[in-house]
C-alpha positions in Angstrom: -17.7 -13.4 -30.7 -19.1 -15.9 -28.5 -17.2 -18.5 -30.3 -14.2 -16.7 -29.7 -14.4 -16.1 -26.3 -15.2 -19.5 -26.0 -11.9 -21.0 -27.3 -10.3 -18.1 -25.4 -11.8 -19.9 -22.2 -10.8 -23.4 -23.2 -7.4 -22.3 -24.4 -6.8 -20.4 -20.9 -7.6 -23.2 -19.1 -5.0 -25.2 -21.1 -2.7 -22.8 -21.1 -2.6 -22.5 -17.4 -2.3 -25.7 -16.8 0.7 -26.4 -18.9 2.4 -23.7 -17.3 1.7 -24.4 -13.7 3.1 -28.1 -14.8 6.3 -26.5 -15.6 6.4 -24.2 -13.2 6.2 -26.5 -10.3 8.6 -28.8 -12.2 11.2 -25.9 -12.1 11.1 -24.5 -8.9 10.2 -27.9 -7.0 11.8 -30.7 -9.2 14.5 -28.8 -11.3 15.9 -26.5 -8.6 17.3 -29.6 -6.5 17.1 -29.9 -2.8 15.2 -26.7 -1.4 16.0 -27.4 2.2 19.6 -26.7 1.7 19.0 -22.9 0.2 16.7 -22.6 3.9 18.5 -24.3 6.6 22.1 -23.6 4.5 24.9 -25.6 3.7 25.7 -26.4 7.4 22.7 -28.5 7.9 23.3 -31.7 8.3 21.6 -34.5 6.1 19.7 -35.4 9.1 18.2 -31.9 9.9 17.8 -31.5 6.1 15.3 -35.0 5.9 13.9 -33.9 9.0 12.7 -30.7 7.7 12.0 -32.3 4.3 9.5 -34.3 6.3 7.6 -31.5 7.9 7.4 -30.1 3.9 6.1 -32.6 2.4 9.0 -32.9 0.0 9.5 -36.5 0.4 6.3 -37.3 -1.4 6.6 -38.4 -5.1 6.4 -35.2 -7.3 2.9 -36.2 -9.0 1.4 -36.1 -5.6 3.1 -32.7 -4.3 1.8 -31.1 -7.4 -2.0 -32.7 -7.1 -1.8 -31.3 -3.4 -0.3 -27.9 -4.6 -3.4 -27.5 -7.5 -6.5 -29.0 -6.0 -5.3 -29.3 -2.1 -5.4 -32.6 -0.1 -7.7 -32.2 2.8 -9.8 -34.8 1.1 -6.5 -37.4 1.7 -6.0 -36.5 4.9 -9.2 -36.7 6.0 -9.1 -40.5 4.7 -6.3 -41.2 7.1 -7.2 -39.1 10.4 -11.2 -40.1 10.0 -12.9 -37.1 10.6 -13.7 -34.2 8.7 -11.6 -31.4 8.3 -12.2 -28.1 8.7 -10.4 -24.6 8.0 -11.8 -22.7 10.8 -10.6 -18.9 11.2 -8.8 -18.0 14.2 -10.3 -14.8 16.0 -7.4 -14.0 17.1 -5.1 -13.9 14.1 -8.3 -13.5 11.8 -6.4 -17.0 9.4 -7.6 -20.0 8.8 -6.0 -23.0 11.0 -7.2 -26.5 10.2 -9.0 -29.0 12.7 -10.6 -32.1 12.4 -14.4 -31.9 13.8 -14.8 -34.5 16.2 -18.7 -35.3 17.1 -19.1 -31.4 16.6 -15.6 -30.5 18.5 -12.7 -28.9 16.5 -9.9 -31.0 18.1 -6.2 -31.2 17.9 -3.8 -33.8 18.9 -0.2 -33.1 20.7 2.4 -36.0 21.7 3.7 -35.2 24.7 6.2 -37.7 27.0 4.6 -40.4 25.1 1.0 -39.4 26.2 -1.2 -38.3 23.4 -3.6 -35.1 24.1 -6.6 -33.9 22.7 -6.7 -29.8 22.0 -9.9 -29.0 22.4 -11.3 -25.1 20.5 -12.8 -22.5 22.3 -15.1 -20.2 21.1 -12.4 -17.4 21.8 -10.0 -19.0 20.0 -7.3 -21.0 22.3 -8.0 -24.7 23.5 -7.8 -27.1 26.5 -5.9 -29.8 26.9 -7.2 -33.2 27.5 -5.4 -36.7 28.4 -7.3 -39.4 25.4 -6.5 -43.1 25.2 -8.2 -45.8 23.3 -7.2 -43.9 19.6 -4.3 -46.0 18.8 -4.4 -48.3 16.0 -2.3 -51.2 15.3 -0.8 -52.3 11.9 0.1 -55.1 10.2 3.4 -55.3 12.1 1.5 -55.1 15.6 2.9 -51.1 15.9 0.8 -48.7 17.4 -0.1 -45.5 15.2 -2.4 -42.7 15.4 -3.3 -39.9 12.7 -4.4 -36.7 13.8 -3.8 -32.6 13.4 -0.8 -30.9 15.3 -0.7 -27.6 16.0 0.9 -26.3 12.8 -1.8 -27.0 10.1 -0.4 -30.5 9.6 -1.9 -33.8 9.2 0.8 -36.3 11.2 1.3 -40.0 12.1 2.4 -40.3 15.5 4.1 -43.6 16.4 3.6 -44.8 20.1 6.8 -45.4 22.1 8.5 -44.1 18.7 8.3 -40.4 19.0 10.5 -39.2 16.3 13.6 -36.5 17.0 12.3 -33.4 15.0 14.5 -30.7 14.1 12.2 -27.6 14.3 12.8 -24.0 12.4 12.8 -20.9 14.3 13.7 -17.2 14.4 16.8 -18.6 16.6 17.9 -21.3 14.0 16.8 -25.2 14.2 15.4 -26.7 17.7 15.8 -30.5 18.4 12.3 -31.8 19.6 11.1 -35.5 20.7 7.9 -36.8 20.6 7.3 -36.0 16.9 5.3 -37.6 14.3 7.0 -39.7 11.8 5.0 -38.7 8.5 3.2 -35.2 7.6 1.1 -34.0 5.0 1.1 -30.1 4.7 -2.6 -29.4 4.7 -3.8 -26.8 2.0 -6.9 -26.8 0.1 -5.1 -25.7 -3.1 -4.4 -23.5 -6.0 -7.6 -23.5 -7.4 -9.3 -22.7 -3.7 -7.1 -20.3 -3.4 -5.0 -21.4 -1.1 -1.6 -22.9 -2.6 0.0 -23.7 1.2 2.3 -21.7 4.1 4.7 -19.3 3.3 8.2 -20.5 4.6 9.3 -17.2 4.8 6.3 -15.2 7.0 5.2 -18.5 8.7 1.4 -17.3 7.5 -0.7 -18.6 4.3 0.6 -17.5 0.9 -3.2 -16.3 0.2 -3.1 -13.8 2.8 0.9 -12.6 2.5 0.3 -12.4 -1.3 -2.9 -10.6 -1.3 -1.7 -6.9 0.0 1.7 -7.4 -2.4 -0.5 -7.4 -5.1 -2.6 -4.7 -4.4 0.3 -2.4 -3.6 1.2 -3.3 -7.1 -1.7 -3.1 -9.1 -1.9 0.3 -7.3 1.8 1.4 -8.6 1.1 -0.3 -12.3 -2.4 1.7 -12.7 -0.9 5.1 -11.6 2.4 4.3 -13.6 -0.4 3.3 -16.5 -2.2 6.8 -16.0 0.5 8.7 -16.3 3.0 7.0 -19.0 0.5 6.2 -21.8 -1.1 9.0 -22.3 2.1 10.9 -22.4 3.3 8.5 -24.5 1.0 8.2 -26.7 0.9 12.1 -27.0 4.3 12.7 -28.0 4.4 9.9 -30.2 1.4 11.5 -32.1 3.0 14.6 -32.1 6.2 13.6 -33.3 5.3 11.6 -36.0 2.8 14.2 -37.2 5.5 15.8 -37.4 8.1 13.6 -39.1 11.3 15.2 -40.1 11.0 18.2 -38.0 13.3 19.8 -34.5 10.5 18.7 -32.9 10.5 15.4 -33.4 14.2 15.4 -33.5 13.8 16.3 -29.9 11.0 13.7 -28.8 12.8 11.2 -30.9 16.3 12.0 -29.3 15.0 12.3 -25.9 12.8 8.9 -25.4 15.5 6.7 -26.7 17.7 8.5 -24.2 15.0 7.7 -21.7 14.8 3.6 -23.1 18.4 3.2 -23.1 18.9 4.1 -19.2 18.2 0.9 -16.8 15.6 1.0 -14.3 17.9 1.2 -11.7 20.3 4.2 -13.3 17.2 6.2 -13.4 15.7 5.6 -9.9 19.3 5.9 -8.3 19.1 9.0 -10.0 16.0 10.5 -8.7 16.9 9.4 -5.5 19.7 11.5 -5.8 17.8 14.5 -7.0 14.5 14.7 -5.0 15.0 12.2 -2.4 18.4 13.3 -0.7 19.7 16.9 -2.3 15.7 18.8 -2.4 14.5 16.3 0.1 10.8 17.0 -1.8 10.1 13.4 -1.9 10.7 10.3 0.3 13.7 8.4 -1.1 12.2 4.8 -0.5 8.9 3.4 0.3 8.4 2.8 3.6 5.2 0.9 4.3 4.1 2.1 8.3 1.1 0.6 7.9 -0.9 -2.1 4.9 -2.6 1.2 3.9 0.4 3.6 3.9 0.0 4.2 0.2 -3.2 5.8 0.3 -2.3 7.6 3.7 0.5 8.8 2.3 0.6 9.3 -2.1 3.7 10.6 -1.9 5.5 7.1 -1.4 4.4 6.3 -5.1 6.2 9.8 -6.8 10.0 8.7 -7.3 8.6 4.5 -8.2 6.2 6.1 -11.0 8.8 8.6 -12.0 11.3 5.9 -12.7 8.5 3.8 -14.6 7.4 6.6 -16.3 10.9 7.3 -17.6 11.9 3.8 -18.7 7.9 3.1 -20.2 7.3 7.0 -22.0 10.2 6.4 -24.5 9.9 3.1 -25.9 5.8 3.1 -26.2 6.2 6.7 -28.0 9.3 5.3 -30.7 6.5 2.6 -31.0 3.5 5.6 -31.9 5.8 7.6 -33.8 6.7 4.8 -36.1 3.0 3.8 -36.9 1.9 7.4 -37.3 4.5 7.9 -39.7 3.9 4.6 -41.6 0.1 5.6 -41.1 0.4 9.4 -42.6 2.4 8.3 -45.5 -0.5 5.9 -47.0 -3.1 6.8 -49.5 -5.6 7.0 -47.9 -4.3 9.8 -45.8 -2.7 11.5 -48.5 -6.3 12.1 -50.8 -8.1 13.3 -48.2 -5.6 16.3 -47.6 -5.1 16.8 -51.6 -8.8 16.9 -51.5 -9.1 19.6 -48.8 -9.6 17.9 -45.7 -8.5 19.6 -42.7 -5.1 18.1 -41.8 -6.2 18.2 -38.0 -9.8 16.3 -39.1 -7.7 14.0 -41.1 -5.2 13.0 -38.2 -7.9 12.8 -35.7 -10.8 11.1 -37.1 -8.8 8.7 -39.5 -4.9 8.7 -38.7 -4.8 8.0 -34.9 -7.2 5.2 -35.0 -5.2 3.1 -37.4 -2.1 4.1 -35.9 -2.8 2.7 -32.3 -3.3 -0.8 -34.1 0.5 -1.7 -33.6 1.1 0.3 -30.3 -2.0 -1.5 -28.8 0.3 -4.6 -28.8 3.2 -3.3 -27.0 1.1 -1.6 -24.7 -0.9 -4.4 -23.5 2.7 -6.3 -23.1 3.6 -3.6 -20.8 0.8 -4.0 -18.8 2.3 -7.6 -18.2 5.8 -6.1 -17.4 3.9 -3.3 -14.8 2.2 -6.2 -12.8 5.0 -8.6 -12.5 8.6 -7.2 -13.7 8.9 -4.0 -11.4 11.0 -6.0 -9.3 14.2 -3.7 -9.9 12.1 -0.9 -9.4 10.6 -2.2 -6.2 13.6 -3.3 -4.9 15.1 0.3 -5.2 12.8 1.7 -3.4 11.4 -0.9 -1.1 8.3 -0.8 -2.3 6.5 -3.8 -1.1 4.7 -5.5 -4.0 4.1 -8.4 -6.3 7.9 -8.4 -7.7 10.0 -7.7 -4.6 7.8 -10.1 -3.2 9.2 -12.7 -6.3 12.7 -11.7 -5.4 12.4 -11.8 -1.6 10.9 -15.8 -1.7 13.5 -16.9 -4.4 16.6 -16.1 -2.4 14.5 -17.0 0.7 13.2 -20.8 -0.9 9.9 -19.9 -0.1 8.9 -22.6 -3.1 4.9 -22.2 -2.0 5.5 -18.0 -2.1 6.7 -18.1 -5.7 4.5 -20.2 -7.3 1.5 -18.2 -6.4 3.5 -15.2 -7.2 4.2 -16.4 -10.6 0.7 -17.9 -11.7 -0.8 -14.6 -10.6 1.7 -12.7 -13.3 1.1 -15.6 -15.8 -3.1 -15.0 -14.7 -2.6 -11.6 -15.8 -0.4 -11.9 -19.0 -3.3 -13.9 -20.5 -6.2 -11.8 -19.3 -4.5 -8.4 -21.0 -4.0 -10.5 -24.3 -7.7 -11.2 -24.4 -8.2 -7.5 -23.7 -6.2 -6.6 -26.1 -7.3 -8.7 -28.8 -11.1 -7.2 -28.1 -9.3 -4.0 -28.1 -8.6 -4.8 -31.9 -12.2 -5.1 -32.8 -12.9 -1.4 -31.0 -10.0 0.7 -33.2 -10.8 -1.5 -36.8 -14.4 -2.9 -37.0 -13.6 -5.4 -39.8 -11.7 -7.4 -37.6 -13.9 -10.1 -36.3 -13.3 -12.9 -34.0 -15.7 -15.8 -35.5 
C-alpha cells in the first residue's frame, strides 16, 4: 500500500503538471489575443498593447507560465532592490505588495515627472513624500527607476518619458501620463496559492475563488447525500428484482429522468415550485457569503435538479451489476442450499455489485464539483462552475486557470479514493 500510494503521489505530481502546461497553453497561447475579448473589438491596437503591458502578456510564454506556477516576486525583487513583501491591508483584509525599505513598506507614484515615495501606515493608507537621488542611468545615458505602483505591480518608470497609459475602469478605458514603460504583475504563484488578480473582480483569484468553491462543495455534498443513496436503493431493488412491474417502473422512470437535460428539468421546477406554489425560491440569491446556511432553502430546486439528472443513470448502473451479480454461481448455491435470499443479497450480493457503480460514482463526484455550471447558471447559484462560465466570456485568463486546476485537483484525488475504495468492497485486491 505504501508503494502504491507512493506512485500515486509521484504520478499526481506529473500529472498535474502536464496539465497545467496545457492548460495555460490553451487559454493563454491558443486562445489568441485576450485583450480584444476585454477591451472589445473597438479598441484600438494602441489601447490593446497598452493594456497588454499592464498584463504582463508581452512577456515570452515560458516566463508568463514560470510566473503563473511558482510567482515572480523573487524577479522583481532583483530589479527594484528591496525585498518584497505581501502585507495585508486592514482595510480590505487582502494582500497588497510593497517593497520594505530600511524597515518601511514603500510605494513609488510618477507624478508631473516628480517621483514620490508612498509611505504605509499602520492603519493602512500612506503619505506621500517627494524622493530624488533613485534614478539610475543605463547604457544609453537614460534615466530609469524600478519600483511598486499602487496596483500590485512591479514597474519601470522612465524620467522625462512617462508613458501614455490607457487604464480600465467601470466607465470604460482612461488615458493617463506619467506611466511606467514595463510591468511585471506580481503574484507569488500557483503553488503559493496565489495564481494573480482577477480581471473581472479587480481582487486576487485566491480570495474570489475561495467562497465559489465552498458554495459548491456545499451544493455537490448535499446533492451527494441525497442522490446516491437513492440511487443506489432503487437500483438494488430493481435488480433484485429483475423482470418484475417493479423494476419495469424504476427502470422506465430513471432513464426518463437521464434522458431530460439539466436545464429542461430545472426550468421545470422553476415552473412548479418556484413561480405556480411559490414553496421555494426560484433562483439563488446570495444576500450575504453565508446566505446558504442562513437560508437552506436556496439549495432545494439546484439539488432537486441534480438529484433528477444523477438518480437515474447511477441506478441503470446498480441495476445492471446486481443483475449480472444475482445471476452467478456463487449466488445461485447459496439460495439452492437454503440461504435466506435477503442474507444472501445483503451479505454477499451488494458488496460485489457496488464494484462497477463505485466507478461511475466517483466520476460523478468530478462532474458535482466542476460541471454544475448549467445548473448554477439556472439558478444563479454562485459557485465553482458559474464562476468558469462567468471568467471565460469575461477573459478573466488568471480566474479560469485556478478554476480549472482546482476541478483537475479534485478529479485525481476522488480516483485515488476510489481506487482505495476497491480494496474496502473486495479484499483481494491489493495495490503492491
Amino acid at each position: 500500500m505504501t508503494r502504491f500510494l507512493l506512485r500515486s503521489l509521484i504520478s499526481t505530481i506529473i500529472t498535474m503538471l502536464l496539465v497545467s502546461m496545457a492548460l495555460f497553453l490553451l487559454i493563454e497561447v491558443g486562445s489568441g489575443d485576450i485583450t480584444v475579448k476585454i477591451l472589445g473589438v473597438f479598441a484600438t491596437p494602441e489601447q490593446r498593447a497598452s493594456y497588454r503591458a499592464q498584463l504582463g502578456l508581452d512577456a515570452p510564454a515560458w516566463q508568463r507560465y514560470l510566473d503563473w506556477l511558482v510567482g515572480n516576486d523573487w524577479r522583481a525583487r532583483s530589479v527594484v532592490g528591496y525585498p518584497l513583501v505581501a502585507a495585508t491591508n486592514p482595510q480590505t483584509n487582502e494582500a497588497e505588495w510593497w517593497a520594505d525599505v530600511d524597515g518601511q513598506l514603500t510605494r513609488w507614484k510618477l507624478e508631473q515627472g516628480r517621483l514620490l515615495a508612498l509611505k504605509r501606515q499602520p492603519e493602512g493608507d500612506y503619505t506621500s513624500h517627494l524622493v530624488s537621488g533613485l534614478w539610475q542611468t543605463d547604457e544609453e545615458g537614460k534615466e530609469y527607476f524600478w519600483g511598486l505602483d499602487t496596483k500590485n505591480n512591479a514597474v519601470m518608470w522612465v524620467r522625462g518619458a512617462g508613458a501614455e497609459v490607457w487604464v480600465l475602469t467601470k466607465a470604460g478605458l482612461r488615458k493617463e501620463g506619467d506611466g511606467p514603460q514595463e510591468y511585471i504583475p506580481l503574484r507569488k504563484g500557483l503553488l503559493r496559492g496565489d495564481p494573480g488578480k482577477s480581471l473581472q473582480y479587480g481582487r486576487p483569484v485566491a480570495v474570489t475563488l475561495v467562497t465559489r468553491v465552498r458554495n459548491t462543495l456545499v451544493l455537490a455534498a448535499v446533492a451527494f447525500a441525497v442522490v446516491m443513496p437513492l440511487a443506489l436503493f432503487f437500483g438494488i431493488l430493481a435488480g433484485i428484482n429483475e423482470g418484475k412491474p417493479l423494476d419495469r417502473l424504476i427502470s422506465i422512470t430513471s432513464l426518463a429522468a437521464t434522458a431530460t437535460p439539466e436545464f429542461v428539468t430545472g426550468i421545470f421546477l422553476i415552473l412548479i415550485f418556484g413561480i405556480w406554489l411559490k414553496v421555494l425560491p426560484a433562483v439563488a440569491v446570495f444576500t450575504s457569503a453565508d446566505a446558504i446556511f442562513e437560508n437552506p432553502k436556496l439549495l432545494a430546486l439546484p439539488v432537486l435538479t441534480l438529484t433528477a439528472v444523477e438518480l437515474g443513470y447511477i441506478a441503470r448502473m446498480t441495476r445492471a451489476s446486481m443483475v449480472e451479480v444475482m445471476d452467478s454461481a456463487y449466488i445461485r448455491t447459496a439460495i439452492i442450499k437454503g440461504m435466506p435470499k435477503s442474507r444472501v443479497v445483503i451479505r454477499h450480493a451488494i458488496r460485489n455489485a457496488l464494484m462497477a457503480p463505485i466507478t461511475i460514482i466517483m466520476l460523478h463526484v468530478n462532474w458535482l464539483i466542476g460541471g454544475l455550471v448549467v445548473v448554477e447558471v439556472i439558478f444563479g447559484y454562485p459557485g465553482l462552475g458559474k464562476y468558469i462560465f462567468d471568467a471565460a466570456i469575461f477573459g478573466d485568463f488568471n480566474a479560469v486557470e485556478a478554476a480549472a486546476m482546482v476541478t483537475v485537483t479534485i478529479a485525481i484525488a476522488t480516483r485515488l479514493i476510489g481506487d482505495l475504495a476497491y480494496t474496502m468492497l473486495n479484499p483481494r485486491i491489493r495495490y503492491g
